[in-house]
C-alpha positions as a Markdown table, in Angstrom:
| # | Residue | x | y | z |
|---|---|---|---|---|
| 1 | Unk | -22.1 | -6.3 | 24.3 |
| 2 | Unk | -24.6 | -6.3 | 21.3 |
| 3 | Unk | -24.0 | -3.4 | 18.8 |
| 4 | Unk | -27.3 | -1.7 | 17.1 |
| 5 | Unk | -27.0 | -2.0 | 13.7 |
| 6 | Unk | -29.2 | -0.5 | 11.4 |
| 7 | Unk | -28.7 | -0.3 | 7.4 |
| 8 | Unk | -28.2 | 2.5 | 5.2 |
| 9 | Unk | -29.0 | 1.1 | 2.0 |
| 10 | Unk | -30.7 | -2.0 | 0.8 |
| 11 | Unk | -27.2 | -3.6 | -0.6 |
| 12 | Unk | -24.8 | -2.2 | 1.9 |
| 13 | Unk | -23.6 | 0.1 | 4.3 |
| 14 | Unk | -25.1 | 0.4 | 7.8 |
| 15 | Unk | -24.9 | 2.4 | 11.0 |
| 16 | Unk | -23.2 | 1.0 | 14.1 |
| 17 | Unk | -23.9 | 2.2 | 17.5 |
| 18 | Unk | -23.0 | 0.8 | 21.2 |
| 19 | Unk | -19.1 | 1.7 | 20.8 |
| 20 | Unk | -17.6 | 4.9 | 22.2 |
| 21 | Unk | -14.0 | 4.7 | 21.2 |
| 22 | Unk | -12.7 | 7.3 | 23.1 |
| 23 | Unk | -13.8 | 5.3 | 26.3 |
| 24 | Unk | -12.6 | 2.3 | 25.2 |
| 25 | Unk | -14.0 | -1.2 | 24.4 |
| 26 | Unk | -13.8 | -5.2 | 24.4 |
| 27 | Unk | -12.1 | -7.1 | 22.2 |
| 28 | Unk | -15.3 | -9.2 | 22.1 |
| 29 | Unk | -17.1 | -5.6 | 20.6 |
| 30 | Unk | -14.4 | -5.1 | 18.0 |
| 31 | Unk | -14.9 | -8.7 | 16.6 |
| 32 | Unk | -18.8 | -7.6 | 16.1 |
| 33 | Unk | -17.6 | -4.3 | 14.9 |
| 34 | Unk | -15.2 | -5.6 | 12.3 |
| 35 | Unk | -18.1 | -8.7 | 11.5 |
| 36 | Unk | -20.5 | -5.9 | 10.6 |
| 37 | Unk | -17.5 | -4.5 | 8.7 |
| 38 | Unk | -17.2 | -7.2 | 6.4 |
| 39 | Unk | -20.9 | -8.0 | 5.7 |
| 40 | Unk | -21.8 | -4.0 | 5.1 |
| 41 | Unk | -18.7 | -2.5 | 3.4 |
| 42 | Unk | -18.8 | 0.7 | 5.0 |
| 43 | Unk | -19.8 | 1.3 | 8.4 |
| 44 | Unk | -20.5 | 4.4 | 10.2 |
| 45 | Unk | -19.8 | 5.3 | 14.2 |
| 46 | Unk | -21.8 | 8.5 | 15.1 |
| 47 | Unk | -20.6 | 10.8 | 17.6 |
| 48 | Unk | -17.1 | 9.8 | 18.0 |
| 49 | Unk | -15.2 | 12.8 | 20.2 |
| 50 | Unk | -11.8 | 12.0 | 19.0 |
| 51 | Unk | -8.2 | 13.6 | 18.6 |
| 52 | Unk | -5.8 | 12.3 | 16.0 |
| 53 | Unk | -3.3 | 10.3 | 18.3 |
| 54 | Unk | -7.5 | 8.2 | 19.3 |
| 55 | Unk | -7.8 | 7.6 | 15.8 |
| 56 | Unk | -4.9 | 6.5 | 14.8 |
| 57 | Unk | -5.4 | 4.2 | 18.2 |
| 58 | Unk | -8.3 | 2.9 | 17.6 |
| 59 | Unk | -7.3 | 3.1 | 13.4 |
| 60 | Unk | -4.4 | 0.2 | 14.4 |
| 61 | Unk | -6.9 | -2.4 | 16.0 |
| 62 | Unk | -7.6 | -3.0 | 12.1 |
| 63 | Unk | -4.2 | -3.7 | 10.9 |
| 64 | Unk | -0.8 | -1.9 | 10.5 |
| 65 | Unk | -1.6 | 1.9 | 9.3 |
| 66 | Unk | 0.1 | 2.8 | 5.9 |
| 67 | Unk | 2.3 | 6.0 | 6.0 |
| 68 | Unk | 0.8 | 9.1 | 3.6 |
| 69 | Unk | 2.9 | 10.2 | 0.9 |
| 70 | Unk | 4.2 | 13.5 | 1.0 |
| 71 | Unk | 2.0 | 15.9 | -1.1 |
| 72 | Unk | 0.5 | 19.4 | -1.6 |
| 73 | Unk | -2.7 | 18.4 | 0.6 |
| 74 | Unk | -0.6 | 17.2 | 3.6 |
| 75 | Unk | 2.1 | 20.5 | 2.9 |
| 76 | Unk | 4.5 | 17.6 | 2.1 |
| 77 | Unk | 4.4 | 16.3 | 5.5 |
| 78 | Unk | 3.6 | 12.4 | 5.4 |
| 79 | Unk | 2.2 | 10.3 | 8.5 |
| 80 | Unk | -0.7 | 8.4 | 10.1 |
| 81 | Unk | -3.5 | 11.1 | 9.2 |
| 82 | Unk | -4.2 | 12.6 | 5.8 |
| 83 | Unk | -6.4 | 16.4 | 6.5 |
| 84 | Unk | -9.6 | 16.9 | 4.0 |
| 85 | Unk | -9.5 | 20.3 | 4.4 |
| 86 | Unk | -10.0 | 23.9 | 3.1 |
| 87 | Unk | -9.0 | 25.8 | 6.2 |
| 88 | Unk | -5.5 | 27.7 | 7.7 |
| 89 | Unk | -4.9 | 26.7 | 11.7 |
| 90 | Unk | -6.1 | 29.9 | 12.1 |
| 91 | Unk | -9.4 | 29.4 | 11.1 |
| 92 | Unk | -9.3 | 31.4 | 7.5 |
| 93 | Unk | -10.7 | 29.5 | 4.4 |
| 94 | Unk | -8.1 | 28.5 | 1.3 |
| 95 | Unk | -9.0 | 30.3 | -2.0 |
| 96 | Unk | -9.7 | 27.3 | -4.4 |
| 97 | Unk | -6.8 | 28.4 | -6.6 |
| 98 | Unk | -4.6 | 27.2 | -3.7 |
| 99 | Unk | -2.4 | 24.3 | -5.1 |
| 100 | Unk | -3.6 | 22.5 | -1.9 |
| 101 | Unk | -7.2 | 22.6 | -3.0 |
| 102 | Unk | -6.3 | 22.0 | -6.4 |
| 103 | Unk | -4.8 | 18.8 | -5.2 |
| 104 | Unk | -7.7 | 17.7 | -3.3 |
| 105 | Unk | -10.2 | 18.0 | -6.1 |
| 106 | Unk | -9.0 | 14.9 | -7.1 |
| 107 | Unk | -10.2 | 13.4 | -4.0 |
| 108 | Unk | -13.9 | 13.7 | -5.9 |
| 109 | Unk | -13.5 | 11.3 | -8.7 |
| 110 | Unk | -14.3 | 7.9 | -8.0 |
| 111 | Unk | -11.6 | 6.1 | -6.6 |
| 112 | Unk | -10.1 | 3.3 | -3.9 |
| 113 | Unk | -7.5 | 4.5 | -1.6 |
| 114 | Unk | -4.2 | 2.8 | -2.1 |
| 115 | Unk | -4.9 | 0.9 | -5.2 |
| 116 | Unk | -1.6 | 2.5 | -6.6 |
| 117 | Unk | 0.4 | 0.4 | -4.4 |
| 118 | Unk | 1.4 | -3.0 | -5.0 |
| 119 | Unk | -0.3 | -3.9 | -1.6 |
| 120 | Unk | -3.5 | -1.9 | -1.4 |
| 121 | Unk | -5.2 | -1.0 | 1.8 |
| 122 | Unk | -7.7 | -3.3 | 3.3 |
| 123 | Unk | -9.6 | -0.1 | 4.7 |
| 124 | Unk | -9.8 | 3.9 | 5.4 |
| 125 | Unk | -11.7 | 5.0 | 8.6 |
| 126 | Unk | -12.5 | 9.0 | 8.1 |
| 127 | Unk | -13.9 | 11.2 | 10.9 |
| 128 | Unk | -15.4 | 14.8 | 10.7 |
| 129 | Unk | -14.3 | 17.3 | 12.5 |
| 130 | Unk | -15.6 | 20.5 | 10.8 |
| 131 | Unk | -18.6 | 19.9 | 8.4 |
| 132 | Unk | -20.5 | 22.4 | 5.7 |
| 133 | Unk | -24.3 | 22.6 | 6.3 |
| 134 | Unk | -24.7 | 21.4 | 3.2 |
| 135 | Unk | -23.3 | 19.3 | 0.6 |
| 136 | Unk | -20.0 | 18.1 | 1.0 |
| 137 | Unk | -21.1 | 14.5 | 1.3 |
| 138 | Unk | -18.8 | 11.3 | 0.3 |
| 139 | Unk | -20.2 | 9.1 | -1.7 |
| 140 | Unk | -19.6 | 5.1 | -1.6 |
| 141 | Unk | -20.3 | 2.6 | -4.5 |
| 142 | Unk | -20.9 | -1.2 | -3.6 |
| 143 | Unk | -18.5 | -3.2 | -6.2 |
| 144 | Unk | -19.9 | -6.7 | -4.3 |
| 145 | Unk | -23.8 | -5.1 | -5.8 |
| 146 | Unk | -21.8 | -4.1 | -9.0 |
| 147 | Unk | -20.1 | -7.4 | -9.9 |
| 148 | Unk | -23.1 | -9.3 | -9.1 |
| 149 | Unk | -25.3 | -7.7 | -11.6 |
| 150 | Unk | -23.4 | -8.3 | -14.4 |
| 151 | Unk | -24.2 | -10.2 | -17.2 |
| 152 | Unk | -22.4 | -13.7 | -17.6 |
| 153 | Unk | -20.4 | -12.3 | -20.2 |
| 154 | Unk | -18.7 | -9.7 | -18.8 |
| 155 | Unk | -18.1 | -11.9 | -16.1 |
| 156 | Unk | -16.5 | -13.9 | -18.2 |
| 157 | Unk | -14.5 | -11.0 | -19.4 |
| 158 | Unk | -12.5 | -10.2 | -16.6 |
| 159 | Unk | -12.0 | -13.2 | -15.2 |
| 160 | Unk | -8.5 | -13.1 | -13.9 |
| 161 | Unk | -7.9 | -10.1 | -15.8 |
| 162 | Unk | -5.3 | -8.2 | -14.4 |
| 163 | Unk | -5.4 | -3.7 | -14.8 |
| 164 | Unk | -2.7 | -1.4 | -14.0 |
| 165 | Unk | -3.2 | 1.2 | -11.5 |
| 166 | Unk | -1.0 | 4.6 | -10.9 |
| 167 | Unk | -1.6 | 7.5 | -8.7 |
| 168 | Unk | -1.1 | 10.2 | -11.4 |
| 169 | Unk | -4.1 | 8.7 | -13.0 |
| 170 | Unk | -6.4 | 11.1 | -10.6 |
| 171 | Unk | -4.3 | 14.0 | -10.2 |
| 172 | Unk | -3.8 | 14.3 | -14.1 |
| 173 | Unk | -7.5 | 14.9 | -14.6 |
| 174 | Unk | -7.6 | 17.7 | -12.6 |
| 175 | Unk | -4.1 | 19.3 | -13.7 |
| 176 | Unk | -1.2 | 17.8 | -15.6 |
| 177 | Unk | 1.4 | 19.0 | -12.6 |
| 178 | Unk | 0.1 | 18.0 | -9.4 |
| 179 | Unk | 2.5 | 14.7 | -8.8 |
| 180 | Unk | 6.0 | 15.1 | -9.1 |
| 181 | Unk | 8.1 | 13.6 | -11.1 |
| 182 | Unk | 9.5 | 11.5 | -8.9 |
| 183 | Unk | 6.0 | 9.9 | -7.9 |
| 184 | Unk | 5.2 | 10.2 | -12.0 |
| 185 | Unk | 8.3 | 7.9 | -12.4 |
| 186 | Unk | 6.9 | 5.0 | -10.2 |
| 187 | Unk | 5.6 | 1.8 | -12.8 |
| 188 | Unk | 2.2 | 1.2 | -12.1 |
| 189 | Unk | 1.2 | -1.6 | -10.3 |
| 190 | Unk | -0.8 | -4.6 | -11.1 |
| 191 | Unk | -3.9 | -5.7 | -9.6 |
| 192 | Unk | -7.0 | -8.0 | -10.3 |
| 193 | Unk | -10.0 | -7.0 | -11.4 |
| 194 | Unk | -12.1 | -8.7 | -9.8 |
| 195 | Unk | -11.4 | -10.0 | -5.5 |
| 196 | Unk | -12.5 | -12.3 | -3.1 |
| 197 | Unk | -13.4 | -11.3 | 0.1 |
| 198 | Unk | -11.5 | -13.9 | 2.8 |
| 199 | Unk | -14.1 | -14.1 | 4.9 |
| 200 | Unk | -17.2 | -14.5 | 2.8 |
| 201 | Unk | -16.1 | -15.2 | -0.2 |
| 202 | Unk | -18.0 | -12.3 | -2.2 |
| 203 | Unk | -16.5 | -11.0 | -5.2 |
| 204 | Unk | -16.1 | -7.3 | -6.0 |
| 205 | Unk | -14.5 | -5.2 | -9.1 |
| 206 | Unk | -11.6 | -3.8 | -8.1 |
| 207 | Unk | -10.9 | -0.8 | -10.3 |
| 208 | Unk | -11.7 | 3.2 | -10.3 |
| 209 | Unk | -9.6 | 6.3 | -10.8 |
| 210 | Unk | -6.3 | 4.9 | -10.7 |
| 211 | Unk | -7.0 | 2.0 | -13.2 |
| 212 | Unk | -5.8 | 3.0 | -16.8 |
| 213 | Unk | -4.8 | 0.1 | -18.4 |
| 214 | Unk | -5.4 | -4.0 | -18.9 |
| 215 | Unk | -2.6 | -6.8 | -19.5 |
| 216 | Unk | -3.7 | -8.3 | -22.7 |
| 217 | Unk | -6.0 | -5.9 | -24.0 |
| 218 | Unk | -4.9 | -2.9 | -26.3 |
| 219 | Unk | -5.4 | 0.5 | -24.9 |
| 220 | Unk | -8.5 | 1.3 | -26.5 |
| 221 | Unk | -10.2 | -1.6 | -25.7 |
| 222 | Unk | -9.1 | -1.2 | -22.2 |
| 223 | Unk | -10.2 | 1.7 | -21.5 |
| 224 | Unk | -13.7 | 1.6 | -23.2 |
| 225 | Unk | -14.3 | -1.5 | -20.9 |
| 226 | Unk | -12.9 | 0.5 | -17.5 |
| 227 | Unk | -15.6 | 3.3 | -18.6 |
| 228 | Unk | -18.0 | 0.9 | -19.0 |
| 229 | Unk | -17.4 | -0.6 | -15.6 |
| 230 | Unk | -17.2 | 2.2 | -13.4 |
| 231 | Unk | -20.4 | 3.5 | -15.3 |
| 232 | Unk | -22.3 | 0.5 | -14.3 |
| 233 | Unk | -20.6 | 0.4 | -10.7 |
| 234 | Unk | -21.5 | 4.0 | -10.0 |
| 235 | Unk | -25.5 | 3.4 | -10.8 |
| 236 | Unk | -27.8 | 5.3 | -8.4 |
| 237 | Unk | -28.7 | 2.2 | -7.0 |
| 238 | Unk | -25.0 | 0.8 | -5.6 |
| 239 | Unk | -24.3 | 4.1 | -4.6 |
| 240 | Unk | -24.6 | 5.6 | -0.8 |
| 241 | Unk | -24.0 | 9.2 | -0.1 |
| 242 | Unk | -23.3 | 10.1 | 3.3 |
| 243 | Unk | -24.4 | 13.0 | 4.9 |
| 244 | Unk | -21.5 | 14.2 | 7.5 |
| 245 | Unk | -22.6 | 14.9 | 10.9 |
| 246 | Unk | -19.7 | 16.1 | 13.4 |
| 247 | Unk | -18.4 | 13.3 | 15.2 |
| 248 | Unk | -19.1 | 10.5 | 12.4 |
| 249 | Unk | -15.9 | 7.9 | 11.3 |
| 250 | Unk | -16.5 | 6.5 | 8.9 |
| 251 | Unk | -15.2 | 3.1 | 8.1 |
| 252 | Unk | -15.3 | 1.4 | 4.6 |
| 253 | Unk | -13.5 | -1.2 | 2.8 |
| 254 | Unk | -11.1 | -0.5 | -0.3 |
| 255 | Unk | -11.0 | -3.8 | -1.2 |
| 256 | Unk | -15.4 | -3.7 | -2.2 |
| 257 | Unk | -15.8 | -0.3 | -3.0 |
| 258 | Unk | -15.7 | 3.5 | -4.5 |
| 259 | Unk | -15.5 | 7.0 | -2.9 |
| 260 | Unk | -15.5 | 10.3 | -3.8 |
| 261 | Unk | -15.9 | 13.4 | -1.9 |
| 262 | Unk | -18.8 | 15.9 | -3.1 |
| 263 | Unk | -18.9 | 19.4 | -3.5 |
| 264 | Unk | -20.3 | 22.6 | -1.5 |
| 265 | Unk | -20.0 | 26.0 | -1.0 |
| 266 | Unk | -15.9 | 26.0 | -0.3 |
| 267 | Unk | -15.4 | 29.5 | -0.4 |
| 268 | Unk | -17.8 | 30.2 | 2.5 |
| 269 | Unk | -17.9 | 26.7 | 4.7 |
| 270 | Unk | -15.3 | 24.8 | 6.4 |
| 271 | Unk | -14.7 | 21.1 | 5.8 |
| 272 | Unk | -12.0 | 19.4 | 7.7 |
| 273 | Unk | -12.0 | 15.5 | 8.4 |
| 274 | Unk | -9.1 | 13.1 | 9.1 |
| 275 | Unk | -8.9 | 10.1 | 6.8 |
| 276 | Unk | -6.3 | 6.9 | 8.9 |
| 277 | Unk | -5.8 | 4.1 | 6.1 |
| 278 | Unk | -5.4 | 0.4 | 7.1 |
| 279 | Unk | -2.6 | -1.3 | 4.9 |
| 280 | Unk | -3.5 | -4.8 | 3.3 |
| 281 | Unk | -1.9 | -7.9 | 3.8 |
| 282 | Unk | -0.4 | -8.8 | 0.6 |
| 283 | Unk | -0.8 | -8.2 | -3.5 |
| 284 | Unk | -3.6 | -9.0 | -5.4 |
| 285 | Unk | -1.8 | -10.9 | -8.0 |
């Protein structure tokens, strides 16, 4: 089997197509699949008809799944599948005062899944169920496009620099109470800025949303330089939004870039996808 693979965006991100997961494939298409994986970043599979126990299935043949924390967007209940969503079983929409929605709003600052952990997932696959007619769209920045446009300086920088990541980061942006205190309590973990993909050897930045601090540098100058980098990482031109059609997964890696979900009319249109996440194989320091 040959997938078609067609790009999305001149520095990464492409569409695959020739796999129907629900019908099953070889493992000689999986090894293109995850090949296309590593040289794009983020892949997407269009018209997948899928049910969560299929996703998390087909979610596996990428690595061990991590567990989701318990938390006011999954009602406390953790497992294999994390719900975007703004919608009751029964079909009626959540008022954005909801604490749920609340919660979720975090989910639309720039961010890599799992960096808060001490080992960081390797990659999130994310499939739509229920989309809005418009907007709603997540967004993907390259950090492989990023790190190679910077000056020599910079590079220079945050060489084996090491930042501390937290999940309250995220969640106290949007409200100062969303994480309990027993998550709150949890040290931050440590993690290097900048990675090596195994296979290719690219580099990436590794930070976003979760990133507060840097070993060595004082907090002032740390942040000012974790603006500065997500700034420049989050250029229109490393950036791909993807406009959700039902049926997409989408697959990207955490190790080489950003997401954040967009807005749209919430109070009118349903948005419900299902987000698996792939743990990584070790820390980054």
């Amino acid at each position: 089997m040959t997938l078609r693979i067609t790009k999305l965006h001149p520095l990464f991100a492409a569409r695959v197509e020739g796999i129907d997961i629900a019908r099953g494939f070889s493992d000689a298409a999986f090894a293109e699949l995850r090949a296309a994986f590593e040289e794009h970043s983020v892949i997407v599979l269009p018209g997948q008809a899928l049910d969560d126990d299929q996703q998390i299935d087909f979610s596996k043949r990428f690595g061990p799944l991590e567990m989701m924390l318990p938390h006011a967007g999954n009602n406390m209940n953790p497992g294999h599948i994390s719900r975007m969503y703004n919608a009751e079983e029964d079909g009626s929409i959540i008022p954005p005062e909801d604490r749920r929605m609340i919660y979720l709003t975090a989910n639309r600052i720039w961010h890599t899944d799992s960096s808060f952990k001490e080992v960081p997932s390797l990659c999130s696959l994310l499939h739509a169920r229920i989309v809005p007619p418009e907007g709603g769209e997540t967004e993907f920045a390259s950090m492989r496009a990023a790190y190679d446009a910077l000056d020599d300086e910079t590079r220079a920088l945050i060489a084996g620099k090491v930042a501390m990541h937290h999940a309250a980061r995220t969640r106290d942006m949007v409200a100062p109470d969303l994480v309990s205190p027993e998550r709150r309590a949890k040290p931050p973990v440590r993690h290097a800025m900048v990675r090596t993909n195994p296979v290719n050897a690219r580099k990436a930045l590794y930070t976003g949303g979760h990133a507060g601090k840097i070993e060595g540098m004082n907090d002032t100058e740390a942040e000012a330089l974790l603006n500065d980098l997500l700034d420049h990482a989050t250029q229109p031109q490393f950036t791909y939004a993807h406009k959700w059609q039902i049926g997409d997964i989408v697959i990207w890696d955490n190790r080489a870039v950003l997401h954040r979900g967009r807005p749209w009319n919430e109070t009118i249109h349903k948005r419900i996808l299902h987000r698996t996440t792939v743990a990584g194989d070790g820390p980054t320091v």
